[in-house]
N, C-alpha and C positions, 0 to 999 in steps of 0.2 A: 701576683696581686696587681688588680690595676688599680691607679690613681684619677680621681679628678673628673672624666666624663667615661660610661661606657661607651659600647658599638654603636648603641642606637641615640648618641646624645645627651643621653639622661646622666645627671648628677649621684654621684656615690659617693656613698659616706666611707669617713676614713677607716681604712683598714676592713674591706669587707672585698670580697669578688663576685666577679657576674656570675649566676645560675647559666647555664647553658640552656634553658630554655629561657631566659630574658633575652638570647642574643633573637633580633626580628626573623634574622633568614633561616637561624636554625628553627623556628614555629611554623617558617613557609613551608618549609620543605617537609614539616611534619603533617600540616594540613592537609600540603596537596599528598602525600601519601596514602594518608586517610582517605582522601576523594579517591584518589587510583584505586585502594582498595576495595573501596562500596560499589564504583563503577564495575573492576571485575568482579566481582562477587553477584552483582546484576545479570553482569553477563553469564554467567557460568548458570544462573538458574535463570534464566529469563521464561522458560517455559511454566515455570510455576509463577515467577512474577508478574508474567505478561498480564494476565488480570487483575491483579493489585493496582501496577502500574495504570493499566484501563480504565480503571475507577478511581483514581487519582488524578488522570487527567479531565475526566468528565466532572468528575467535584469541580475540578479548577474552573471548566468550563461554564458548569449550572450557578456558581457561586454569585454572580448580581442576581440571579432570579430567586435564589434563596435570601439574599438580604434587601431585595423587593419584599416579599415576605415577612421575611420578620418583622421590617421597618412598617411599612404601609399596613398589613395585614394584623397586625399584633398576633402574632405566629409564634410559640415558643422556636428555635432556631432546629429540634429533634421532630416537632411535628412536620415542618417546613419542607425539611429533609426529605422526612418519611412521604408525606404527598409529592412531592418530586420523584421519587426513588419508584413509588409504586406504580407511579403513570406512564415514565420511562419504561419501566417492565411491562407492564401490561402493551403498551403500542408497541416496544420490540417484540413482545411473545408473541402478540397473534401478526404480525409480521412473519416469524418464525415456523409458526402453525401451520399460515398456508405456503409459504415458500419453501422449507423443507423438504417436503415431500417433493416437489414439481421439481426442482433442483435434482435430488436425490435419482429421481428419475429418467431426467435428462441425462446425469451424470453416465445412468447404466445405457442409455439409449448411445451414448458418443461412443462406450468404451467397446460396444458392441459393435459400431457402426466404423469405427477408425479403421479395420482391414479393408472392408470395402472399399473406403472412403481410397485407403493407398495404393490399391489393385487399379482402381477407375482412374486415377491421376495419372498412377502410372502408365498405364494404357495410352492414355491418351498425348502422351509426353514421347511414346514408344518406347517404354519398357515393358517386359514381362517380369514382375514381381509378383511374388506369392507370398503375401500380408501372414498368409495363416502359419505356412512354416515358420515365418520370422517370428510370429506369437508365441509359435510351440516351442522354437529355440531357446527367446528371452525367458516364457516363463519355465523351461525345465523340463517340459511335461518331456518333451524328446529330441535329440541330437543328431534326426538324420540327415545330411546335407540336402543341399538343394538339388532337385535335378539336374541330371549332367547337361542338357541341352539350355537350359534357362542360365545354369551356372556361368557356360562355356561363353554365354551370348552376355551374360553380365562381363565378365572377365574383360573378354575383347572390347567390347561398343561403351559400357558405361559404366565400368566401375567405380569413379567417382560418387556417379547422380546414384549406384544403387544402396553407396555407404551413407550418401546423405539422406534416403529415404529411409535408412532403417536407424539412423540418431533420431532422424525426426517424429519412429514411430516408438521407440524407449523412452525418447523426451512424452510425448502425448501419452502417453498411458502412465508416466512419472507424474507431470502432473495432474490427469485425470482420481489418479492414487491420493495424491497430496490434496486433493478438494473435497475426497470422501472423507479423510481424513478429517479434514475440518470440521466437514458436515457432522461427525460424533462426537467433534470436542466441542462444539461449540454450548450444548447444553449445560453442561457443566461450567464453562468456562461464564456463561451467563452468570448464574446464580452466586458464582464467588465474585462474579465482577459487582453484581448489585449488591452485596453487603456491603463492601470494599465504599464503595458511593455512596453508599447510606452516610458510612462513619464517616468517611473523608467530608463529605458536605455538610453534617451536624458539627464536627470539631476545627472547621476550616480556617474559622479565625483564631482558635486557639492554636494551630499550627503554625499558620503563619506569623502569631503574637513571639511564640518561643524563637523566632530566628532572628527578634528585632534585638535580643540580648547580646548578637553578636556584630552588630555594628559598632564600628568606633565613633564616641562622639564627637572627636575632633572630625571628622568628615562625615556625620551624620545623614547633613541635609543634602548634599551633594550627591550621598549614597544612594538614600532614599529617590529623588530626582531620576535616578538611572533606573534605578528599578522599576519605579514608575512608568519611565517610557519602555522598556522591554516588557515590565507586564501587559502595556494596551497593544504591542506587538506580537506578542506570545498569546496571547486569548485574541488578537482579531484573525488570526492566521488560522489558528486551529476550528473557532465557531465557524469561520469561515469555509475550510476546507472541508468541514464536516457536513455543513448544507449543500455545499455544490455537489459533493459526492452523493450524498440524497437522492437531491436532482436529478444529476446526470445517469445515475441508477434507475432512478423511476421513469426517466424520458426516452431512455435507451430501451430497457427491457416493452415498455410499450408502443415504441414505434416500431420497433421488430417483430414485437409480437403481430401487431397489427398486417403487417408485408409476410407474415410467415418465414423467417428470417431463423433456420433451425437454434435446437438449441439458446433460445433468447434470453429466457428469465437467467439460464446460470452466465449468459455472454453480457448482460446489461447490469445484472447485481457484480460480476469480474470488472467493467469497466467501472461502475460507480465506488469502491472498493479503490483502482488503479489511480481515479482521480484524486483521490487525496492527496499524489505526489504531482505536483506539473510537470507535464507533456505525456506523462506516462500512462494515461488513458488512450494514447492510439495504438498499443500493444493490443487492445480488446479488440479495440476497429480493426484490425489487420487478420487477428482469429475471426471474428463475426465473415469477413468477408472470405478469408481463407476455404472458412468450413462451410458458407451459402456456394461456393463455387466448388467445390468436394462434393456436397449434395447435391448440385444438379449433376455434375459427371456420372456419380452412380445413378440417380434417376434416369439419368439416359440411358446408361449402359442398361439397367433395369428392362426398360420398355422398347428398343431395341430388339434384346435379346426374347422376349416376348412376342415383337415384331415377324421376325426371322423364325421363331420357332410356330408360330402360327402359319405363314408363307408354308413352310417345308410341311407342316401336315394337311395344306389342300394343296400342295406341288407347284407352287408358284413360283416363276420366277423371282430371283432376289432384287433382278434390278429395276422391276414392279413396283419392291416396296419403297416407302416413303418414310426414313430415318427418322428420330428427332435429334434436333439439333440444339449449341447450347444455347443458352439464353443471358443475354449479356447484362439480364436488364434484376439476374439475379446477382451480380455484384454490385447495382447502379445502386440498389432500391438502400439496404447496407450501409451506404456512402454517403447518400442524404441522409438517411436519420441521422447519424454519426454529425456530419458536419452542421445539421441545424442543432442537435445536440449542444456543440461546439458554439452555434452564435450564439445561444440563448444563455450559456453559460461565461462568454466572457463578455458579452455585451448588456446582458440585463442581472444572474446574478450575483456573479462577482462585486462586481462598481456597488451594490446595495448591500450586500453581507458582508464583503471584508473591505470595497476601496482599497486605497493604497498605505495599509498600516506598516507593510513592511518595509516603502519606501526602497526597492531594490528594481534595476533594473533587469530586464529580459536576461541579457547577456550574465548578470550575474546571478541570476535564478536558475540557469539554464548549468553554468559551471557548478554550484552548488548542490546541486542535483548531482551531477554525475561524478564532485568528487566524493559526497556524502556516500552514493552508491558503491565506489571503489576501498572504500574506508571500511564500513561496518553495512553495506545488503541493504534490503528493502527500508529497514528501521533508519537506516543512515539517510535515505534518499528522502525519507517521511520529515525527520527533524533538520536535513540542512538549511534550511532556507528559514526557520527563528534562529537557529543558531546564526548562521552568516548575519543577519537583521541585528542582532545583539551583540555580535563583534562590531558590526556598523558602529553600534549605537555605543560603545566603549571607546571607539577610536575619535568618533567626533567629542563624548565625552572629558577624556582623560589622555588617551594618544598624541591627539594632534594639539590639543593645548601645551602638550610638555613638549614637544617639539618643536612648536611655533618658539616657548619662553627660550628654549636653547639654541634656535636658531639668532633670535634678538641678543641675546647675550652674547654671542659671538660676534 
C-alpha cells in the first residue's frame, strides 16, 4: 500500500492503492500498443484498405469545399457530399473511359515490342542476344539453351552486360505485368473508393468531433494549436501534391504525344503518378527517353534490314546503299518536354497550390524521401515528408522548449 501521493503526483486517500492502469506509463505503453497494433493490422491487409484508406484521404482533402457548402450554400452536409462525390466520379470515369483502353494498348504494344527493343540495343552495343529465347526460358514455354556459338561468344566477351540485359528484360515485363494488373484493379478499386468518400466527407466532422474526447484539458489549447499547424501542413502537401501530379501527367503525356514520343499516355500518366513523391518523377523521364532511344534502334534495324534486302534482290552493291542512321534529336525532343515539364511545375505550380507549408528544406525533403523509402517502399516515400514536417512541428513545439527550460535550469 502506498501512502500520501501516487506515481503520477496525485493525492490518495488513506488506505487505498493505485490501479495499475492509473500508473501514466503503464497507459503509454498500452496506447502506443494499440497504435502498433492497428498500424500492423493496416499493414497486413493494406490491399483491401488501400481504398478505404483513399477515401479517407480525399474526404480529408475535399473537406473545406464541403463546409463551403454547407456554410454559404445552405447544403444539408449528405447532399454536399453526395454533389462532390458524383462530380469526382464522373470526371475520374470518363478520364478512365478514354485512357483505359489507349494505356491497355500501349501496355500490349511494349510487351510485344521489348524483344525487339533488346535484340537492337543489343546489336548495337555488340552483343548478339536473342530476346525471344530469353522470353521462352522466363516464361516456361521451353528450356533449350542458347546457341552454342552466341553462348560461347556471351561466356568469353560479356557476360556481365548479357546477365544485365536479361534482369533488365524480367524487370520490364515484371513491371509491364504489374501495370495490367493495375489496369483491372482499378475499376473496382474506384467504386469502393467513392463510397468510402461519400461517408467519410458526410460524417467528417463528426469524426473528427469524437477524438476531441481525447485530449487532456489541462493541455488542451496547446494541443489543439499543434494540430492545427500540422493539419494546414498535412492538407497543403497532399492538395498540393495531388494537382502537380495532375499537371505534370497532363503536360507530359501531351508534349510527348505531340513529338511522337512512343508509348506516351502510359509514360506521362507513370510520371504524373511518380510525382506525387519529389524527385521521383525523373524515373519516368529516364523510361520515356530509354524507350524513344530502343525505338529508333529497332526502326533502324527495321529499314535497314529492308534496305539491304531490297539492294540483294536487284544485286546491288551494299556499299551503294545509304543506311539510316540514329537520330539523336529522338532523345533531345524527351528531354525538353520533361524539363519544361519540370519549370512550369516548380516555378509556376507549386509556389501557388502548396507554397511552403511544409517549411522543410531540399536537403531534408530529399533525406526523408529516401529514408521513408528504405523503411516501408513507395507508401513510405509518399508520406515522409508530412510526417518529417510534423516531427518539425512537435519539436519546435514541445522539444526544444523542454530543452531550452532544462538547459536554463542547469
Amino acid at each position: 500500500m502506498i501512502k500520501g501521493l501516487d506515481i503520477n503526483n496525485h493525492p490518495l486517500q488513506s488506505g487505498t492503492d493505485p490501479h495499475l492502469w492509473d500508473i501514466r506509463w503503464v497507459r503509454d505503453l498500452a496506447y502506443l500498443a494499440v497504435v502498433m497494433v492497428l498500424l500492423l493490422a493496416l499493414y497486413k491487409t493494406r490491399s483491401v484498405m488501400a481504398p478505404v484508406l483513399i477515401g479517407m484521404v480525399l474526404a480529408y482533402v475535399v473537406d473545406p469545399l464541403a463546409k463551403w457548402g454547407h456554410r454559404c450554400c445552405k447544403l444539408p452536409r449528405w447532399l454536399t457530399a453526395g454533389i462532390i462525390t458524383v462530380t469526382i466520379l464522373l470526371v475520374f470515369g470518363s478520364v478512365l473511359l478514354w485512357a483505359v483502353p489507349r494505356v491497355n494498348t500501349q501496355i500490349k504494344d511494349l510487351a510485344d515490342m521489348v524483344p525487339t527493343y533488346i535484340e537492337a540495343t543489343s546489336k548495337r552495343i555488340g552483343l548478339e542476344v536473342d530476346s525471344r529465347q530469353f522470353q521462352e526460358q522466363i516464361s516456361g514455354l521451353t528450356l533449350d539453351p542458347i546457341a552454342p556459338t552466341a553462348a560461347s561468344t556471351i561466356r568469353e566477351y560479356a557476360g556481365p552486360i548479357s546477365a544485365a540485359v536479361r534482369y533488365m528484360y524480367v524487370f520490364a515485363f515484371g513491371l509491364i505485368g504489374s501495370a495490367a494488373s493495375v489496369i483491372t484493379y482499378v475499376p473496382l478499386a474506384t467504386v469502393i473508393t467513392g463510397f468510402c468518400f461519400f461517408f467519410f466527407t458526410w460524417h467528417w466532422p463528426a469524426i473528427i468531433g469524437w477524438f476531441d474526447q481525447f485530449i487532456p484539458h489541462s493541455s488542451r489549447t496547446k494541443t489543439l494549436n499543434i494540430l492545427k499547424q500540422m493539419d494546414k501542413t498535412i492538407a497543403g502537401f497532399i492538395r498540393g501534391r495531388l494537382i502537380q501530379a495532375a499537371v505534370m501527367g497532363a503536360v507530359l503525356s501531351v508534349g510527348w504525344s505531340f513529338w511522337d514520343v512512343p508509348y506516351w499516355l502510359l509514360l506521362g500518366l507513370g510520371c504524373g503518378l511518380l510525382n506525387l513523391v519529389p524527385f521521383l518523377a525523373v524515373i519516368g523521364w529516364i523510361l520515356a527517353v530509354g524507350l524513344a532511344g530502343a525505338d529508333e534502334l529497332a526502326s533502324i534495324a527495321t529499314q535497314n534490314a529492308q534496305h539491304l534486302a531490297e539492294a540483294q534482290s536487284r544485286g546491288l552493291e551494299i556499299s551503294t546503299i545509304t543506311l539510316e542512321t540514329f537520330r539523336w534529336m529522338a532523345l533531345v525532343w524527351p528531354t525538353v518536354v520533361y524539363l519544361l515539364a519540370q519549370l512550369l511545375d516548380s516555378w509556376a505550380v507549386e509556389p501557388i497550390v502548396q507554397g511552403r507549408v511544409t517549411n522543410l528544406d531540399p536537403l531534408t525533403v530529399l533525406l526523408s524521401v529516401l529514408v521513408g523509402g528504405a523503411l516501408a517502399g513507395l507508401l513510405g516515400m509518399v508520406l515522409a515528408i508530412p510526417i518529417a514536417a510534423c516531427i518539425k512541428i512537435l519539436s519546435q513545439e514541445v522539444l526544444v522548449p523542454r530543452l531550452r527550460e532544462y538547459a536554463a535550469a542547469r
